[in-house]
N, C-alpha and C positions, 0 to 999 in steps of 0.2 A: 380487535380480532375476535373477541368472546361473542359479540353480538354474530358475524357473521356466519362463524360456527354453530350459533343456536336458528338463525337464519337455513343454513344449510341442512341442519338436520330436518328443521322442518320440512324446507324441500322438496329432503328427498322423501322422508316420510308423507307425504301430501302428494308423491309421483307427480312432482314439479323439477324433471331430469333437467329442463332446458334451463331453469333458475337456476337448480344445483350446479351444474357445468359452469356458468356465469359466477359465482360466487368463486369454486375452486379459481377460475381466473384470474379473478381476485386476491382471493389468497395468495396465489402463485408470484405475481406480483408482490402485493408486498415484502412477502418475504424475500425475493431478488431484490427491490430495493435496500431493503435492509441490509444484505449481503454486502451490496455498492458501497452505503454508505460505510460499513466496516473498512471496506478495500480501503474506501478513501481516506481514512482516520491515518492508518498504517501509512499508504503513501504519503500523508503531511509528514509524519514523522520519519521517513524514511528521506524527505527533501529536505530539512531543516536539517539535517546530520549530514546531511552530501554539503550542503550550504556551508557548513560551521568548519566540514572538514576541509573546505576548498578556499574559504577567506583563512582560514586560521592556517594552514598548512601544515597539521599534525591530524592524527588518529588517535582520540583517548578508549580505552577499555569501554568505557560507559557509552562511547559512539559507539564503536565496533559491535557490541552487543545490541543496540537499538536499531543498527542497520540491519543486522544478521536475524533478529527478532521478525524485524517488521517484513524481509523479504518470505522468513517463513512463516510467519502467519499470513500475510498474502497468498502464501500456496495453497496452505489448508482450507482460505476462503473462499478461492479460485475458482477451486475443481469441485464442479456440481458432484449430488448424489451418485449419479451414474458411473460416477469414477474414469468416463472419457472424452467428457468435455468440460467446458470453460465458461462461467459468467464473463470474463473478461477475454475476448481474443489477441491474439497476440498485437494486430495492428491497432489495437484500441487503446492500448497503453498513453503513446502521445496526447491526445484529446483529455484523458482523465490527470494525468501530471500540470499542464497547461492548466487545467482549473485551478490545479490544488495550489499552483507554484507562488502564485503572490498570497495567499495565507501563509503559506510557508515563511516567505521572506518576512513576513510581520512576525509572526514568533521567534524566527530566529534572529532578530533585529534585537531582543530582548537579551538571549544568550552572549552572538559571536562578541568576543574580544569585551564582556563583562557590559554589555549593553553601549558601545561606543559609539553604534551605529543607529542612525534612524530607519525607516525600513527604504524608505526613498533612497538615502545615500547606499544601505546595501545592495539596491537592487543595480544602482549603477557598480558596484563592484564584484557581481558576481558573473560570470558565464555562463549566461541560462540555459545556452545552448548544451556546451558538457554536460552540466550537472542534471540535464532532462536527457542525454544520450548515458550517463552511467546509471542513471536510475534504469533507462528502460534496460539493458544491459543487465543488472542484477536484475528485472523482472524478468526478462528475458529463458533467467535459470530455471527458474520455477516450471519451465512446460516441460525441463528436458531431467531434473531430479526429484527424487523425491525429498520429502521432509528431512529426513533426517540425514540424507545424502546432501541438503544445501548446508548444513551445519559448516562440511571440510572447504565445499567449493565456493562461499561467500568469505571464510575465512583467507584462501586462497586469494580469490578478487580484492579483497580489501588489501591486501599486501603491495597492490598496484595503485592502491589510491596515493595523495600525498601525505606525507605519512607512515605507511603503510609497513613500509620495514622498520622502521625505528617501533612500532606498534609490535608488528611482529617477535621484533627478538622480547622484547619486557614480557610475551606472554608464557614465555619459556619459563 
């Protein structure tokens, strides 16, 4: 990125608008990808906890908080500078879970039930389909609270996963 910067100053200093314009493109760009690749870090770890919580059939603190984490940094990555729109729209979610979902199943191959599983036998044991409709579901929250308003309502949501009550009352 330092080169393109010394690029663009030149540029524009040189009243070379049409290259400077070209380069900002550029930047703009990467820095969006970058952004993606964040999302997508967040959503692995966001899938491996939906994963672990749906073979294992409990909600430990250290999920709950990984879940609750990664839905609100999603948010904050989300929502461009402008503050009213979205790198990520709302129908795009599915396509970007789909990527992420068999990395998912390999790491959490490692975790569910103390590594019992190889990622092949978890993936026939899980319900991809659920666990890629509560994912978008909790991304879902994200267009309609704010940051610190997903704190109470993810906490809420997760009280419906499995789990979720027995989760609930220990956090009392």
């Amino acid at each position: 990125m330092t080169q393109e910067l010394i690029d663009l100053r030149k540029s524009i200093l040189e009243g070379r608008y049409n290259d400077a314009l070209a380069i900002v493109d550029e930047l703009e760009g990467m820095s969006r990808q970058a952004i993606l690749r964040n999302i997508q870090s967040y959503l692995k770890i966001l899938l491996i906890h939906l994963i672990k919580n749906q073979i294992e059939q409990r909600l430990t603190k250290s999920w709950a908080n990984s879940i609750r984490n990664s839905v609100r940094e999603i948010k904050k990555l989300n929502l461009q500078d402008n503050r009213t729109s979205y790198y990520v729209k709302v129908d795009e979610w599915e396509t970007m879970l789909d990527d992420e979902f068999e990395e998912a199943i390999s790491l959490a191959s490692e975790e569910v039930r103390d590594g019992l599983y190889s990622p092949y036998e978890l993936m026939d044991l899980v319900d991809r389909e659920q666990i890629i409709n509560t994912a978008k579901s909790l991304l879902f929250l994200t267009y309609d609270y704010s940051v610190k308003e997903l704190f109470s309502v993810v906490n809420d949501y997760l009280t419906q996963l499995p789990g979720g009550k027995d989760w609930q009352i220990k956090k009392r």
